[in-house]
C-alpha positions in Angstrom: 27.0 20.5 -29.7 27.6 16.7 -28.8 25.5 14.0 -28.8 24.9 12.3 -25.7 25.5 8.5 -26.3 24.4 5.8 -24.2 27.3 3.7 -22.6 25.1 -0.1 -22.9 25.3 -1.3 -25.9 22.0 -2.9 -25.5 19.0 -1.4 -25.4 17.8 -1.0 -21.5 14.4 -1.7 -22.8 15.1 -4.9 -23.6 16.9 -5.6 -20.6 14.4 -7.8 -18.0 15.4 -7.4 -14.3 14.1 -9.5 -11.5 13.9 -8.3 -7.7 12.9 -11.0 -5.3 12.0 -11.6 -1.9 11.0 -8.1 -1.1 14.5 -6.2 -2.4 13.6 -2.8 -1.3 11.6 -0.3 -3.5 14.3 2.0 -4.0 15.8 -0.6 -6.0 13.3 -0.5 -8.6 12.8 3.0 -8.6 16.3 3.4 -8.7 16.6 1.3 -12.5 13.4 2.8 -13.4 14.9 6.3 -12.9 17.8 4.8 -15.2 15.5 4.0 -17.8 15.1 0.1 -17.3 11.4 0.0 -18.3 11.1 -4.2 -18.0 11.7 -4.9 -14.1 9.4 -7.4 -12.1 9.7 -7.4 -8.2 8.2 -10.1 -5.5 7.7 -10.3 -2.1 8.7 -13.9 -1.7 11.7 -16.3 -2.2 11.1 -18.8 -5.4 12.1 -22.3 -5.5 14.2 -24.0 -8.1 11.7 -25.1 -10.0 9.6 -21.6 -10.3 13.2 -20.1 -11.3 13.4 -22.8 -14.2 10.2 -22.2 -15.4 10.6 -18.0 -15.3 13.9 -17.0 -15.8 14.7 -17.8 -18.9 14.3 -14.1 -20.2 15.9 -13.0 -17.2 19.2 -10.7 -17.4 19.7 -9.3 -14.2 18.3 -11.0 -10.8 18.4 -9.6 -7.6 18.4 -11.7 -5.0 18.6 -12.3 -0.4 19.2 -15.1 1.2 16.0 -17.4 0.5 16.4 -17.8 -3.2 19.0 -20.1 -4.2 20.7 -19.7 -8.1 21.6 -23.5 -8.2 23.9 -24.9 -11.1 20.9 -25.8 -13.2 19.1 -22.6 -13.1 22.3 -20.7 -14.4 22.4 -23.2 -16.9 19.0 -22.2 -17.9 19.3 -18.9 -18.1 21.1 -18.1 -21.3 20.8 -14.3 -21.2 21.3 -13.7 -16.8 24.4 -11.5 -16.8 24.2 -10.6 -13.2 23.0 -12.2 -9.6 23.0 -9.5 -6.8 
């Protein structure tokens, strides 16, 4: 029998996504159901400065058209891997 391995090599627990401006809900459900325990969603669009003061912890973001992911912010958030 093999052992089923998980292809991240870091633990999805640890992993904090961020849905903003009303993303639809099947994109939550839809990491939830792939085992991404640590996601936040919002209705609205943040500002610079409320993405400076919150995203520091933030690997994943997902994003529309309101929010903008300046310069400074992605040099403020060490661990974002993605912006969707």
């Amino acid at each position: 029998m093999t052992k089923k391995t998980d292809p991240l090599s870091y633990p999805k627990e640890n992993i904090k996504v961020l849905l903003l401006e009303g993303i639809h809900p099947t994109a939550e459900e839809n990491f939830k159901n792939h085992e991404f325990i640590n996601v936040e969603t919002y209705s609205e669009a943040w500002s610079e400065e409320e993405l400076l003061e919150r995203i520091e912890d933030v690997q994943l973001i997902g994003i529309r058209s309101k929010t903008n992911i300046t310069k400074k912010v992605i040099e403020n958030a060490p661990k974002l891997k993605a912006v969707g």
